[in-house]
N, C-alpha and C positions, 0 to 999 in steps of 0.2 A: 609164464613170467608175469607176475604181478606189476603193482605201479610202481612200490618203493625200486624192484631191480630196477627197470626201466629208467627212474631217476636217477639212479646211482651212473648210469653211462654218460648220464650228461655232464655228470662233477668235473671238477677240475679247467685250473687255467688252458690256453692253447696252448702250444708245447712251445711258441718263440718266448716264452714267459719264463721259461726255464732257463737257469744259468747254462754257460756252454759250460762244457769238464773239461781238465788240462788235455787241451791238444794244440798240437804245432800247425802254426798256418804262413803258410809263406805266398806271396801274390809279388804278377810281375804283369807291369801294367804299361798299357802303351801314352796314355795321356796324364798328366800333375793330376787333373783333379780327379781321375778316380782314386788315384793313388791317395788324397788327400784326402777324399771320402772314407777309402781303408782306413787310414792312419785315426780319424774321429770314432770310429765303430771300433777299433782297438782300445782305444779309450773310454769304452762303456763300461759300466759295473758290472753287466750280463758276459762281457768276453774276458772279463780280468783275471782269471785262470788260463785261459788260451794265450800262448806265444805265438804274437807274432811279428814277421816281418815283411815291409815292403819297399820293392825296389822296380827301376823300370827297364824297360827291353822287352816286354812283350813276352810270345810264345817263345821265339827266337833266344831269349835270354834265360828262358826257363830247359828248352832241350840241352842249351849248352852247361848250365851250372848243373845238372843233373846228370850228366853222362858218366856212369861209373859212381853216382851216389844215391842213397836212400831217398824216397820222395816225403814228403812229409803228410800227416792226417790228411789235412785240406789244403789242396793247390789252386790258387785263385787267378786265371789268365786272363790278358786282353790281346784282342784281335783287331785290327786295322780293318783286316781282309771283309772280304762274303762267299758265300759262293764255295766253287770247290774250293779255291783257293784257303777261304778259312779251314774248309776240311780237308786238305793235304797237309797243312800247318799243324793240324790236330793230329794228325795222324804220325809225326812227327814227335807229337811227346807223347803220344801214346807210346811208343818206342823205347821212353825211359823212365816211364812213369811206374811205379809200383802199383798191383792190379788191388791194393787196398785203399790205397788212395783215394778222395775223393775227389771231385774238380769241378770248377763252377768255373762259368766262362763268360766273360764280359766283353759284350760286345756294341757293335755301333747302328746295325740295320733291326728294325723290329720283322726278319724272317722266316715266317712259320715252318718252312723249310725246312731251313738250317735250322731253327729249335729242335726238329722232331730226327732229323736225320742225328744229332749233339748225341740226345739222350738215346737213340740207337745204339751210338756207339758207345756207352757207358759213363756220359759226362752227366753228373749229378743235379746238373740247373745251369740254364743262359740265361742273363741278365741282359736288357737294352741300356746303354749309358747315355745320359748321365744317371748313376745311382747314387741314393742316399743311405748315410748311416744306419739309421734304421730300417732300410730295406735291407742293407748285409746284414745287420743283426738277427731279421728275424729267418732272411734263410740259410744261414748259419747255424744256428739254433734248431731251425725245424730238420737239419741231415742228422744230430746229433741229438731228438728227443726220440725216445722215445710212446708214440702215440697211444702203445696200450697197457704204458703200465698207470700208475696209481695218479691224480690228482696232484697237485701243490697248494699250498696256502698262499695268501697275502702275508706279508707281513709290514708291520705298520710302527714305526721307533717314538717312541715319546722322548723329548729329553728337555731337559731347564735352558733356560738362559743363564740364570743364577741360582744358586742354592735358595730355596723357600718361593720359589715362584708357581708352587703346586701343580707343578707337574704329574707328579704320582698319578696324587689323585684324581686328575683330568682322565690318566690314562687307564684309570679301574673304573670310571664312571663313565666311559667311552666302551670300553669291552664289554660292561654288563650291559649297557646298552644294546649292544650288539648281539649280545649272545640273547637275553632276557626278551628285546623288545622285538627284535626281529629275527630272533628264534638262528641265530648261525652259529655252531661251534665254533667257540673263541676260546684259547688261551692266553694267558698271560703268564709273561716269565719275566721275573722279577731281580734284572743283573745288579743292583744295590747291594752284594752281598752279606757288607758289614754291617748296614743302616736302612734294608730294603722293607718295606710298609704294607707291602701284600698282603700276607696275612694279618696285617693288624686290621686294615682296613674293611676285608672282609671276614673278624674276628675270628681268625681261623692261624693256629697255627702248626707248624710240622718240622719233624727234627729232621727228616730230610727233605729235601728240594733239588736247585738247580746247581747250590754249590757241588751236590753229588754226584748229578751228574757232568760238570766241569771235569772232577779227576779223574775221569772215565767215560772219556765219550765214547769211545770205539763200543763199550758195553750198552749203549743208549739201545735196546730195540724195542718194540713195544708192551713188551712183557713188564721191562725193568720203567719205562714211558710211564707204565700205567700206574703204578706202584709208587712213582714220585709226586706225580698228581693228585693235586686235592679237587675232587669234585664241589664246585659252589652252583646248585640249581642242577637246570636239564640240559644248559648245554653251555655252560662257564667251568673252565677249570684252571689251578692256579698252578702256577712251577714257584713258588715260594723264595726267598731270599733266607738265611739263618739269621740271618742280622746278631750275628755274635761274632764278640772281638777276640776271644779265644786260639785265634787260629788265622793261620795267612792263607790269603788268597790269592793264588798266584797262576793260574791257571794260563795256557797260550793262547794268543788270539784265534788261533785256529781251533781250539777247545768251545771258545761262544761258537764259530762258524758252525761246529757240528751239530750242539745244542740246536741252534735253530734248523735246523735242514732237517734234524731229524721230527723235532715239532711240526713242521710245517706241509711232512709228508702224511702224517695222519690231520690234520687240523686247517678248516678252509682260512679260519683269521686267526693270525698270530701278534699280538701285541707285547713288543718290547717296553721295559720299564728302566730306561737308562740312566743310569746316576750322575749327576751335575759333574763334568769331571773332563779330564782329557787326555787317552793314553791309545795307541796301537789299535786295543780292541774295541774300545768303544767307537770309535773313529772308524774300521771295517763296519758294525754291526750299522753305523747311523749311514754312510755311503752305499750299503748293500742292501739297502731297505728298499721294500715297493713304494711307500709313501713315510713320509718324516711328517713331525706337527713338534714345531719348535713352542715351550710356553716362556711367554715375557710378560713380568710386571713394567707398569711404563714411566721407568725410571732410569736413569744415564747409563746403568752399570747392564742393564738389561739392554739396552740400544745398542752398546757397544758390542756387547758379546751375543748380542740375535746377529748382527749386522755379520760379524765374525762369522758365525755359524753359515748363515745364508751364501754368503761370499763361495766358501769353502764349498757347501754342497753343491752349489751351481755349480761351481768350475771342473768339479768330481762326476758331476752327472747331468752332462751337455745334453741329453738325449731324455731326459726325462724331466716331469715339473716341478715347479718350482715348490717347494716345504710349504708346508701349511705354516700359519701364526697364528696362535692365539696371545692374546693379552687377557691377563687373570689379577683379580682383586683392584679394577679402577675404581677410584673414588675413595678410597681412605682417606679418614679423615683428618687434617692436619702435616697429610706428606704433600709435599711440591710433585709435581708429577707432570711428564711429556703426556699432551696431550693425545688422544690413538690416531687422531687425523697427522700430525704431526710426524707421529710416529712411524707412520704406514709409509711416509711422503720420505723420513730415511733409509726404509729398508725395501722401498722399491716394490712392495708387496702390500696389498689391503689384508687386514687380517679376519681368520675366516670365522672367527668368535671372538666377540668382547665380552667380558666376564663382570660383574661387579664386583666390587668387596664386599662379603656376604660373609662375617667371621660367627655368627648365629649357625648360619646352615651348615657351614664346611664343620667348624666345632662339636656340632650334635651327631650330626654324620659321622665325623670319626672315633666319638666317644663310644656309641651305640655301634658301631661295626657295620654300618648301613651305609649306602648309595645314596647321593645326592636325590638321583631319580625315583628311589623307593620312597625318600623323606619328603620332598617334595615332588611331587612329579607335574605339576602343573606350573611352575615357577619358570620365570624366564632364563635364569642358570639352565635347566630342565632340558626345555625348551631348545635352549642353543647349543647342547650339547646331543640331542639326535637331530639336528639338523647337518653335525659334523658327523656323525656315524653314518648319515644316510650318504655324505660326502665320500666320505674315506670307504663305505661300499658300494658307491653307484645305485642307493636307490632311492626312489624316489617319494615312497610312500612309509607309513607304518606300520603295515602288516605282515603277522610276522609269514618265514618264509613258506611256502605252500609245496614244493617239492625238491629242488636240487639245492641244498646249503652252500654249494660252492659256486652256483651262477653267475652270482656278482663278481667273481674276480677277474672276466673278462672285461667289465664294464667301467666308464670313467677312465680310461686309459687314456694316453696319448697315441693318437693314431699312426700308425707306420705307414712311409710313403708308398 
């Protein structure tokens, strides 16, 4: 085995990184706050396919609703007891439990005991309480990943505050970054379908793209993957928008879910290019994201609808952090403008890039089909723009990657309790 195999094992997030898949989860709990803990971790964006329910009465309440019915995926108990006591009580639903089931057991004494004697008898993981959301989530997650199949990507959503606050472009000058400077296969898929700038930006353009695979995601595999991809460099490549009005674009929300799932299983960074806008889908694509980077010009109509924005993804995603801010184009000359200190003082959040009004750079850049970083690459735009890529990948330096392109996606996380 050579070095490149070698690296290739190490690819990929940990597997609590992985969304759960539609399964039913039912828990019956002896105390409010695990139950209330449940109920938060149901509410994560990683379990929003999974149904579930919770109610209380313990084991006791789980033997009885289950006698004479189906168990569900994952059954989640709490126990009062210790001792044999808790394992007569086990043994008790084990009695009605369906033998595919799995079961995780929450409990109150830290027993190494009772841990090892649990999983003896086929119980999936014991928990000491109190537990935290993201402790259920991630071992939730890790009964239902599987550890040796393929890798997952990051993916990363860009989207405006308002229309012309240069978003786009942030977020094609963000992925070359990433892909060019520190060497990590990055795509970018380009959901603007009527009006999308991808290939203008990287003077490239393609009669198919993502619109095609939207009416056909089931067909997405990597054959048909490779084939809608435009190669930009060694390890940038674009999903294109047509940006032609010719034709409606109607595709289901569930049609983007698959687009990206299916990017993001070949590809360590996946960067969204989300159009100024607000419907169903775009609203799953920006809530299901590993990391958001909201762009604001600092101007009222931008305060109002960052503030908007921010509100919303917090309240959608208790368990993860808070969206990035940039503010882009400060200092024009002759607009009234919210100052960024100001600014940052409403939306609760310092912003992680302040931009200048730079219409010289941004203008030849996109006349020429070139990167900000390639035109200038010593400018302080430049500058503050791999200081965010080194953000949004946890690293810390400039060089580019030296063996696993997928390393970084464990890294910069919020740590689980």
């Amino acid at each position: 085995m050579n070095a490149h195999d070698t690296d290739q094992e190490n690819f990929g997030a940990a597997p609590h990184e992985r969304p759960v898949p539609r399964i039913s989860i039912h828990a019956f709990c002896e105390f409010p706050d695990t139950g209330a803990a449940l109920q938060r971790a149901g509410a994560d964006r990683r379990l929003s396919k999974a149904h579930l329910q919770v109610q209380l009465g313990g084991i006791a309440a789980a033997v009885e609703h289950y006698a004479g019915q189906v168990t569900p995926n994952l059954l989640i108990v709490e126990t009062r007891l210790t001792g044999e006591e808790a394992l007569r009580e086990l043994d008790s639903l084990a009695e009605v439990c369906d033998p595919a089931s799995k079961v995780i057991v929450v409990g109150r004494v830290n027993d190494v005991g009772l841990y090892r004697e649990l999983m003896r008898r086929g119980a999936s993981e014991y928990l000491v309480a109190p537990v935290a959301p993201l402790q259920l989530i991630e071992i939730i997650a890790g009964l239902y990943s599987d550890r040796d199949s393929a890798p997952i990507g990051k993916v990363v959503a860009f989207m405006a505050a308002r229309g012309g606050s240069g978003s786009s472009t942030l977020s094609h000058n963000v992925a070359w970054c990433i892909a060019e400077e520190m060497g990590i296969e990055t795509t970018i898929i380009d959901f603007d379908l009527p009006f999308g700038t991808c290939g203008l930006d990287f003077n490239d353009e393609s009669s198919q793209g993502v619109a095609d695979a939207l009416s056909a995601p089931e067909r997405l595999d990597d054959v048909l993957l490779d084939r809608l991809l435009l190669k930009r460099g060694e390890h940038l490549s674009l999903f294109t928008a047509p940006a032609a009005l010719e034709r409606d674009y109607d595709a289901m929300p569930e049609a983007y879910e698959a687009v990206i799932d299916a990017v993001r299983q070949s590809c360590p960074c996946v960067i969204l290019d989300l159009p100024h806008g607000w419907s169903a889908w775009i609203r799953n694509c920006l809530i299901g994201a590993d990391e958001i980077v909201i762009v604001a010009t600092p101007d009222l109509t931008s305060l109002r609808n960052a503030k908007n924005l921010i509100e919303i993804i917090k309240n959608a995603r208790p368990n993860d952090q808070a969206p990035r801010l940039i503010l882009n184009q400060v200092g024009q000359p002759r607009r009234p403008e919210i100052p960024p200190k100001d600014f940052a003082e409403t939306m609760g959040l310092d912003p992680s890039a302040v931009l200048p009004f730079d219409p010289g750079l941004f203008g030849t850049a996109a006349n020429n089909g070139q990167m900000l970083l390639e035109l200038q690459p010593k400018s302080g735009i430049s500058e503050s723009l791999r200081r965010l890529s080194r953000g949004l990948t946890g690293r810390t330096g400039e060089a580019k990657a030296s063996s696993s392109i997928f390393s970084f996606l464990g890294k910069g996380k919020k740590k689980t309790a």
